[in-house]
LOMARVEX-651042 format. One record per residue (C-alpha): x, z, y; residue number from 1; residue in three letters. Coordinates in nm, 4 decimals. Layout:
BEGIN
       px       pz       py   k   r
        X        Z        Y NUM ALA
...
This chain:
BEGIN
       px       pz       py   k   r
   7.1190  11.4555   8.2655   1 UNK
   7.2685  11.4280   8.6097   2 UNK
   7.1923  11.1839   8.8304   3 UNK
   7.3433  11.0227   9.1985   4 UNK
   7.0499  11.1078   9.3530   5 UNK
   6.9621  11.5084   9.2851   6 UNK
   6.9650  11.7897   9.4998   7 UNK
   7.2434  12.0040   9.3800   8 UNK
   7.4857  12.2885   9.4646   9 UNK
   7.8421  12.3769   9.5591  10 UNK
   7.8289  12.7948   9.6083  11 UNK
   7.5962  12.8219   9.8887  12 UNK
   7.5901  12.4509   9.9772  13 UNK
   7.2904  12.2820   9.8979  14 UNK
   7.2787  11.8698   9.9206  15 UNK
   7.0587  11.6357   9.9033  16 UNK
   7.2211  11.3931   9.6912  17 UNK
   7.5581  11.3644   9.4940  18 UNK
   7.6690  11.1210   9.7805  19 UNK
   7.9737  11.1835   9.9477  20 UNK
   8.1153  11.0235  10.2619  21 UNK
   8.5509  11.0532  10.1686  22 UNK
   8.6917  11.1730  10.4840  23 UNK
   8.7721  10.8476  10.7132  24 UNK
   8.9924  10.8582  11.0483  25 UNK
   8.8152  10.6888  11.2655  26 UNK
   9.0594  10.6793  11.5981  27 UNK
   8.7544  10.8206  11.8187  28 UNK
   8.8642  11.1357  11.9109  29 UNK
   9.0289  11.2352  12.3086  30 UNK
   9.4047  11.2108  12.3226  31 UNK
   9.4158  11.5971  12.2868  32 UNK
   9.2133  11.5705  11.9812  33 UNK
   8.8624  11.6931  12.1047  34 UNK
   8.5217  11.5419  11.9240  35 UNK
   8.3088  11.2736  12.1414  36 UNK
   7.9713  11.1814  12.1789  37 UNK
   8.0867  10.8617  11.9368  38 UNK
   8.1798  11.0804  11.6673  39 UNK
   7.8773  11.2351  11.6975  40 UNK
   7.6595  10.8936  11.6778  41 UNK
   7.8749  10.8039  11.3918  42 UNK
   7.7746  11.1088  11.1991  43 UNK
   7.3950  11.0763  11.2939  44 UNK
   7.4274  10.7277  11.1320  45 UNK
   7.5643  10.9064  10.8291  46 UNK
   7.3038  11.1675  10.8023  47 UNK
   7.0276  10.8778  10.8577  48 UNK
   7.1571  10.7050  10.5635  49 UNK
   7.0926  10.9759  10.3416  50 UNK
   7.4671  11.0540  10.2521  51 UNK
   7.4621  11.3906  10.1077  52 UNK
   7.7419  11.5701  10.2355  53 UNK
   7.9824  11.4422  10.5237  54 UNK
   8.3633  11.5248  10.5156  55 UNK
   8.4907  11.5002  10.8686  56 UNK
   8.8186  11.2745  10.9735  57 UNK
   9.1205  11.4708  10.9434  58 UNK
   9.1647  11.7129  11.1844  59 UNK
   9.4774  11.8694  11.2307  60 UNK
   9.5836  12.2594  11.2222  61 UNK
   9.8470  12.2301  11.4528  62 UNK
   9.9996  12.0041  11.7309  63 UNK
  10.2989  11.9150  11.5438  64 UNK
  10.0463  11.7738  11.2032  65 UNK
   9.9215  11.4976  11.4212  66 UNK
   9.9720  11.1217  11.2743  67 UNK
   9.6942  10.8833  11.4114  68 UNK
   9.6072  10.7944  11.7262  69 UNK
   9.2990  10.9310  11.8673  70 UNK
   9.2920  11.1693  11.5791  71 UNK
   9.0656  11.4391  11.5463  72 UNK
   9.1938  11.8307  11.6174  73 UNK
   9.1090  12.1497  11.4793  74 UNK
   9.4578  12.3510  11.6343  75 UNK
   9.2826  12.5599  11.9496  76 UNK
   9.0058  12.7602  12.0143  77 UNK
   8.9014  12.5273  12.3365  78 UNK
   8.8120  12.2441  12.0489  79 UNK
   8.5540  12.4097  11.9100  80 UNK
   8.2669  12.3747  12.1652  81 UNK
   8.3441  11.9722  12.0641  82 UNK
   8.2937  12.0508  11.6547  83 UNK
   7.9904  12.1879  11.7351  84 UNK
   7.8393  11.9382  11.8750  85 UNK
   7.9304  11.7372  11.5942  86 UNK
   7.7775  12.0135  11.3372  87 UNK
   7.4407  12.0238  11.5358  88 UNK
   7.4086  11.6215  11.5064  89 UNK
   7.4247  11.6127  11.1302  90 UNK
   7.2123  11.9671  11.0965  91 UNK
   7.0022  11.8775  11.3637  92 UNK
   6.9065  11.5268  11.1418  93 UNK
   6.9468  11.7711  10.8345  94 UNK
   7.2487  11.6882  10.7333  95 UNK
   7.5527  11.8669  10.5696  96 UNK
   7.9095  11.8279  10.6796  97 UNK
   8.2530  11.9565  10.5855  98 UNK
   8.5815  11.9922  10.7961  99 UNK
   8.8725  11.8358  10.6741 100 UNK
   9.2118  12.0297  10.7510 101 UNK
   9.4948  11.8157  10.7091 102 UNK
   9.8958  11.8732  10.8806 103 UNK
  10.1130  11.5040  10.8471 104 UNK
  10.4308  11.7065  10.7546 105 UNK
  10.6997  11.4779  10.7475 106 UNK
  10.4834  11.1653  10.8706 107 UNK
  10.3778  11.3407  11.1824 108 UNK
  10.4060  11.0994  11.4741 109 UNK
  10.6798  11.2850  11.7279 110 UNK
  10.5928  11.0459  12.0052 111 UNK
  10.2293  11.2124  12.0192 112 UNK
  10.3214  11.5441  11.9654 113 UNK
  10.6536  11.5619  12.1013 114 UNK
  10.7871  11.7795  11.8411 115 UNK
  11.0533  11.7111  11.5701 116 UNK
  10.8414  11.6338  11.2425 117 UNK
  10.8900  11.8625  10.9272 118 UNK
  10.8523  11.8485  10.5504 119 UNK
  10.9198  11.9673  10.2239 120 UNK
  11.2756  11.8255  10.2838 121 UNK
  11.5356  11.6556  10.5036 122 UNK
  11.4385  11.3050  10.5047 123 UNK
  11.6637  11.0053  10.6105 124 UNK
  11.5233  10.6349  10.6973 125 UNK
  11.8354  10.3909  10.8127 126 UNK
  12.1046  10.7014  10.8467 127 UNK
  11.8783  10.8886  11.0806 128 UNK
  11.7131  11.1876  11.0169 129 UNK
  11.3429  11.1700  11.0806 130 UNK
  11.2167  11.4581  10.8931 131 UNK
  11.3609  11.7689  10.9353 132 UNK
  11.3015  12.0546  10.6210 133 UNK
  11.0878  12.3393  10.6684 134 UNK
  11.2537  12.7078  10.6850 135 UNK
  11.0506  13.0214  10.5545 136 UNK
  10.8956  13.0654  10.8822 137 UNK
  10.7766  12.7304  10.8926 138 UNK
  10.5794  12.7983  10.5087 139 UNK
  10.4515  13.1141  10.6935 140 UNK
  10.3425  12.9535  11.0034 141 UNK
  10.1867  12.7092  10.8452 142 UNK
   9.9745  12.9171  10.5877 143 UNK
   9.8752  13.0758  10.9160 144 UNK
   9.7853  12.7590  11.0604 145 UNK
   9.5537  12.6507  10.7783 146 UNK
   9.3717  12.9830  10.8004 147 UNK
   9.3292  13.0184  11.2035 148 UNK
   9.1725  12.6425  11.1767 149 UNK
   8.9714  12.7808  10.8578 150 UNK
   8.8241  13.0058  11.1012 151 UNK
   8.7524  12.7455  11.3688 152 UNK
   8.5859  12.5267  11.1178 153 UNK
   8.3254  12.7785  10.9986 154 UNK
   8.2858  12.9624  11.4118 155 UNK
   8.1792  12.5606  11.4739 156 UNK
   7.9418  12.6068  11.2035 157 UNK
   8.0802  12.3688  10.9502 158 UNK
   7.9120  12.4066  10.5662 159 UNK
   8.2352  12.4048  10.4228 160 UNK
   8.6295  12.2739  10.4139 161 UNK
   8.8566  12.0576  10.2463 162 UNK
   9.2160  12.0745  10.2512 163 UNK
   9.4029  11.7600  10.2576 164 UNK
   9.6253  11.7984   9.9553 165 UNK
   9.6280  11.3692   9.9108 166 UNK
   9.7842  11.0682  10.0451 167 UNK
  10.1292  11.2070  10.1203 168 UNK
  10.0331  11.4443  10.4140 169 UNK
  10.1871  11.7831  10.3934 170 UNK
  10.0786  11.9596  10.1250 171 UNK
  10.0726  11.6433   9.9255 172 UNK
  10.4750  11.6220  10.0002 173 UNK
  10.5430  11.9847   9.8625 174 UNK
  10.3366  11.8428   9.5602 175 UNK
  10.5896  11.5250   9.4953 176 UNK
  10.8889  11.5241   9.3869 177 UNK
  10.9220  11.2283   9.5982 178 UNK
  10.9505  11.4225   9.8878 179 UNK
  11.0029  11.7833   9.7774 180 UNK
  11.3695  11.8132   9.6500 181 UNK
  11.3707  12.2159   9.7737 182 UNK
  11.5829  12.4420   9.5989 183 UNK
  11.4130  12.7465   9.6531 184 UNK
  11.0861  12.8901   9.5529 185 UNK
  10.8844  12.6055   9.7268 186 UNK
  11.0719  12.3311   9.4956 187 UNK
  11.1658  12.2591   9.1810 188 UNK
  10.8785  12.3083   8.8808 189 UNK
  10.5240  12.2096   8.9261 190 UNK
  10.4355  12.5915   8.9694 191 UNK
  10.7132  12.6102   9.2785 192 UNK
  10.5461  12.3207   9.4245 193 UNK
  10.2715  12.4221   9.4020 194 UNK
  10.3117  12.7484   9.5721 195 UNK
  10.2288  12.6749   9.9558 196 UNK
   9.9423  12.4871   9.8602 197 UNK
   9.7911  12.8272   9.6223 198 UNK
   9.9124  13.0346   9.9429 199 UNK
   9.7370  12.8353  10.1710 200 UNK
   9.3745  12.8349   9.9623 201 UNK
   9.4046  13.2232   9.9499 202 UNK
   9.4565  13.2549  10.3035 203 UNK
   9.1442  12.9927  10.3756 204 UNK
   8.9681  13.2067  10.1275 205 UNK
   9.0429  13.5421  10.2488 206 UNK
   8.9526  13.4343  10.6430 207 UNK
   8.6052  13.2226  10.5606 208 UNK
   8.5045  13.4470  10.3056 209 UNK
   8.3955  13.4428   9.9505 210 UNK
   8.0582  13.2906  10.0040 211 UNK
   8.2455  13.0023  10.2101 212 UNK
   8.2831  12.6615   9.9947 213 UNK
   8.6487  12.5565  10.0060 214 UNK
   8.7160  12.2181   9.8561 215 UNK
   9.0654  12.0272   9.8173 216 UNK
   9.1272  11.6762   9.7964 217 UNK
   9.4331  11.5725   9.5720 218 UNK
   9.6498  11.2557   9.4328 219 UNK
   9.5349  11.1844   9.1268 220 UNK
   9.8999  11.0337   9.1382 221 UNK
  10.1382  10.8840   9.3912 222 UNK
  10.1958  10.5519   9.2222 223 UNK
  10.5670  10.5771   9.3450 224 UNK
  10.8941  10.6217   9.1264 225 UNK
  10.9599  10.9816   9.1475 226 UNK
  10.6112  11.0836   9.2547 227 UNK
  10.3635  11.3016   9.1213 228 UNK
  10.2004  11.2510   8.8117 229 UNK
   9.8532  11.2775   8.6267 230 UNK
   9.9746  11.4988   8.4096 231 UNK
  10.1185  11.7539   8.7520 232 UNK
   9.7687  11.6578   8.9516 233 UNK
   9.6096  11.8275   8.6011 234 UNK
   9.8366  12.1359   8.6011 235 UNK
   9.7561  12.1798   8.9675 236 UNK
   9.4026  12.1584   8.9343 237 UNK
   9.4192  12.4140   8.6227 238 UNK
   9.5770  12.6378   8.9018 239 UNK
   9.3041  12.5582   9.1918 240 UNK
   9.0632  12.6718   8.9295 241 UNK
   9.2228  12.9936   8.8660 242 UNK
   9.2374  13.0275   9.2358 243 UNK
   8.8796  12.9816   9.2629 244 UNK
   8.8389  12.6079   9.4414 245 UNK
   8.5294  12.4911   9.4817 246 UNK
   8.5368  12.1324   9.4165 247 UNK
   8.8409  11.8727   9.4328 248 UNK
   8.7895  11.4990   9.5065 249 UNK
   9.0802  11.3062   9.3102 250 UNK
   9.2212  11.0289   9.4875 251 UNK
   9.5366  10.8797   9.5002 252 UNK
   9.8384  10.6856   9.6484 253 UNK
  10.0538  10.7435   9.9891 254 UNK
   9.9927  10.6462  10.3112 255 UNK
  10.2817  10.4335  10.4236 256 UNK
  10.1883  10.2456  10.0897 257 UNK
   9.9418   9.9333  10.1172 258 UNK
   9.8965   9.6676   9.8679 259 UNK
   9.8221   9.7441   9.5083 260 UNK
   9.8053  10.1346   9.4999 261 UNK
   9.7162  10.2003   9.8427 262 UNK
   9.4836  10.4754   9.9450 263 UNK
   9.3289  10.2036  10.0942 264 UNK
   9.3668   9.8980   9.8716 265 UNK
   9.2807   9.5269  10.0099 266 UNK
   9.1099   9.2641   9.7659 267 UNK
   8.7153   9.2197   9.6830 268 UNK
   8.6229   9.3972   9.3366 269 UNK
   8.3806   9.1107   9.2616 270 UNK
   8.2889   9.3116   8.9073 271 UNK
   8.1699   9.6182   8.7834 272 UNK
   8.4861   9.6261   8.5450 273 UNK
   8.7572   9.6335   8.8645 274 UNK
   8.5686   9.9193   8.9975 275 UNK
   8.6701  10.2720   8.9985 276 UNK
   9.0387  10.2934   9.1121 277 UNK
   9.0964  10.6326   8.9156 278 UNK
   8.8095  10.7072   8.6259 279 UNK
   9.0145  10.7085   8.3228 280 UNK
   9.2563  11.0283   8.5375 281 UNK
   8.9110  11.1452   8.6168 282 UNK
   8.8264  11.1201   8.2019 283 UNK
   9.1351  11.3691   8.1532 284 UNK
   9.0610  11.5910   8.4295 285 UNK
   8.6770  11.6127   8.2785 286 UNK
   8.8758  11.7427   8.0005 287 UNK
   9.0892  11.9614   8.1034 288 UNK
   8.9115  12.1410   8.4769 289 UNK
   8.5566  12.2805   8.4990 290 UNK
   8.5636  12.2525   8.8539 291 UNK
   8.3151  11.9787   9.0169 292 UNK
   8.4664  11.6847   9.0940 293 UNK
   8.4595  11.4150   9.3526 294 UNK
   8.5573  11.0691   9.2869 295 UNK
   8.6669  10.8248   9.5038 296 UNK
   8.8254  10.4697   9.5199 297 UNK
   8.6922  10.1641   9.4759 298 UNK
   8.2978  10.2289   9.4186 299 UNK
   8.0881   9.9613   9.5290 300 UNK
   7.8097   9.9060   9.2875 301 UNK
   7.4594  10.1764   9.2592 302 UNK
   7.5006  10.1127   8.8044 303 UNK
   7.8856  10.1921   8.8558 304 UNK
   7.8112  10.5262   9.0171 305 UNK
   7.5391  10.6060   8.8645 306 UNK
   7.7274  10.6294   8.4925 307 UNK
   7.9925  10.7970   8.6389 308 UNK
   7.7859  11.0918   8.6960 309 UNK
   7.5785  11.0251   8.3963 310 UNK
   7.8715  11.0361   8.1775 311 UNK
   7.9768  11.3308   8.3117 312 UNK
   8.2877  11.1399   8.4555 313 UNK
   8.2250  11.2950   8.7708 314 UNK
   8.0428  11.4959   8.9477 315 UNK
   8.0096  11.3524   9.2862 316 UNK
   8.0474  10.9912   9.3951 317 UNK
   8.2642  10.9370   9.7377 318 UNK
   8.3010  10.6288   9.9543 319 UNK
   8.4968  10.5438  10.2947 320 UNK
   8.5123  10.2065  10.3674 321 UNK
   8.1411  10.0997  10.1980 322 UNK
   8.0004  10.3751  10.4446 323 UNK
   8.1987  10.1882  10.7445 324 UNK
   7.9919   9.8703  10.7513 325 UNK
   7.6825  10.0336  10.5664 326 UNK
   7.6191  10.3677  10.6524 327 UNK
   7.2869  10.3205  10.5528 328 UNK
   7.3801  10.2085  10.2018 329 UNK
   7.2613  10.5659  10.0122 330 UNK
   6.9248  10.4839  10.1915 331 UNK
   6.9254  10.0842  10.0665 332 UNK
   6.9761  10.2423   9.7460 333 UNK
   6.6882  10.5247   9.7217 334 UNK
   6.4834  10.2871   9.8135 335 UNK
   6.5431  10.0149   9.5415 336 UNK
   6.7466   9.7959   9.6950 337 UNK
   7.0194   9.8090   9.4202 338 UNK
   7.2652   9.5798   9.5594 339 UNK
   7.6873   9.6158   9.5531 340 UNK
   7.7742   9.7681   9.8821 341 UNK
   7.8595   9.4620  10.1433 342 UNK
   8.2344   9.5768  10.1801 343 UNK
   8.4831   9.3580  10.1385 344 UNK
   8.7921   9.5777  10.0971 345 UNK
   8.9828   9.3725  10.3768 346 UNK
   9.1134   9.6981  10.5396 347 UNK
   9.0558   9.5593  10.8900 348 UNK
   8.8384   9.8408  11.0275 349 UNK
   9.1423  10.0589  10.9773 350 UNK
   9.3382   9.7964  11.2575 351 UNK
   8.9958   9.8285  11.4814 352 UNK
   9.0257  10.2027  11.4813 353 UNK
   9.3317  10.1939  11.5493 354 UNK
   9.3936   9.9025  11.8503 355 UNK
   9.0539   9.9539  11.9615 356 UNK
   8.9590  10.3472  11.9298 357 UNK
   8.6449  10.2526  11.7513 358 UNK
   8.5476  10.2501  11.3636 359 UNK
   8.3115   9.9515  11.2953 360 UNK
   8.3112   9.6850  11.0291 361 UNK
   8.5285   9.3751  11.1902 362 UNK
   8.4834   9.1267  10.8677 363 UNK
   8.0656   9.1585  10.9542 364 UNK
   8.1355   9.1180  11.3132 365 UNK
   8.2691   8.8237  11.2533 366 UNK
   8.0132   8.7175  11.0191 367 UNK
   7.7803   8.7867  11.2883 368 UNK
   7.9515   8.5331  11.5407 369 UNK
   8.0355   8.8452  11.7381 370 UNK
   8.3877   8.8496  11.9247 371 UNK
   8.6045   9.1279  11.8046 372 UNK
């Protein structure tokens, strides 16, 4: 029987634990997107606390996929001396970590990049355009985008990559039908939609190599009228299989979306029974997809995760915020101290990461008397 806290194996990636830390912006990064020496501390806390494989903030694959502030790049060559660094940290403290490739599509932020943002479609907020749709070229250049930052990742010496297929960002808008209202072979049936995100896994596949681990992380649905559904996430994953992914973390909701089915939802869990945002999707896609899955969303308590991976719900257990204001918490755990992670769910080291370029837990600053 499986367990949270065995040594295990995607391809050629061997961990330490079935710990995962979710990738988490964390608004630390230069204005150009370079790593820093505080990304660097903040994965050496990681590693220290036992977490068994990192997944990097979102790094973009080209200048015109940024969305946060201070957000981490992947897009040029002159970045990678920067991603480095941050590899030899976590190996150095013998640690594994994973690049996250991500592109904002139509949420890109135009006053950072300077360049008109582009999705699936021709989106309209108030009469005004703010989202213009991709051409041909653009699904080309962007395939080749995903691949040229595939090779960045593993040059920097990276253990793996994910592809940000969740949360709304591109790939995640060809998904939806929310967003995706294409006419051609990019829209239309679940296969259509599909397409760019099976074109771009080949590509990443083809450039890292077969011994490479690529990993995707998905919607488990969009919780939006129109949106993508479980039963669309499960036909997509059936396909990712066939294409030979490596492991997909299920997740689930859109970005500009707070509240209720957030990404990020606010509200303390204060039982074992609220937990788990997305286990009984995770029950079908158990059911239905052999490949490994990661879990995330509203994990707090050691028992919680545990069964999950006992049960055979999942295979992997991944946090974000917990690992914000305890990045030791793996370590409390291996060593017997079983309690709930000390997160609160109150979303306000998102706002510090944001206004302050720094990703800390604000509600235990307070606590602490500290001024923040």
């Amino acid at each position: 029987m499986a367990t949270l806290f065995e040594t295990n194996r995607i391809k050629n990636l061997t961990m330490k634990n079935r710990s995962v830390r979710s990738a988490t912006w964390d608004g630390m990064a230069e204005i150009d997107g370079s790593s820093t020496r505080g990304i660097d501390s903040l994965m050496r806390d990681l590693v220290r606390g036992e977490v068994g494989l990192i997944i990097s903030g979102h790094a973009y694959v080209h200048r015109d996929g940024q969305i946060s502030p201070r957000q981490l790049g992947i897009y040029d060559d002159r970045l990678i001396e920067g991603l480095s660094r941050m590899v030899d940290v976590v190996h150095e403290a013998e640690g594994k970590i994973v690049a996250q490739l991500a592109h904002a599509g139509c949420h890109s932020d135009a006053s950072k990049t300077g360049i008109e943002p582009m999705g699936p479609s021709l989106m309209e907020r108030d009469d005004k355009c703010y989202c213009r749709a991709m051409t041909g070229q653009d699904v080309v250049r962007i395939v080749s985008d995903f691949g040229h930052a595939a090779i960045r990742a593993r040059e920097a010496g990276f253990d793996g990559i994910q592809l940000h297929a969740a949360h709304g960002y591109l790939m995640s808008q060809f998904l939806s039908p929310f967003y995706n209202k294409r006419g051609d072979d990019y829209g239309g049936s679940i296969a259509n939609r599909a397409r760019i995100v099976l074109e771009i896994v080949e590509k990443v596949q083809t450039e890292v190599g077969k011994d490479y681990p690529v990993m995707i992380k998905l919607n488990s649905e969009d919780f939006i009228d129109g949106g993508l559904s479980v039963d669309e996430m499960l036909e997509v994953s059936v396909m990712l299989e066939r294409a030979g992914i490596d492991a997909i973390e299920l997740s689930g909701g859109l970005i500009w979306y707070s509240g209720k089915y957030g990404p990020a939802r606010p509200g303390l869990l204060k039982t074992e029974a609220e937990e788990v945002y997305y286990r009984q999707t995770a029950i079908r896609y158990k059911k239905q997809c052999k490949v490994p899955l990661m879990l995330v969303g509203g994990i707090l308590s050691y028992p919680v995760a545990e069964r999950l991976i006992a049960e055979q719900v999942a295979d992997y257990i991944s946090f974000s915020r917990p690992l914000i204001r305890e990045p030791d918490l793996i370590k409390r755990w291996i060593a017997g101290d079983m309690r709930k992670a000390a997160c609160i769910c109150c979303n306000l080291c998102l706002d510090a990461a944001r206004n302050e370029h720094r990703l800390y837990c604000v509600a235990q600053a307070r606590a602490a008397g500290k001024t923040v």
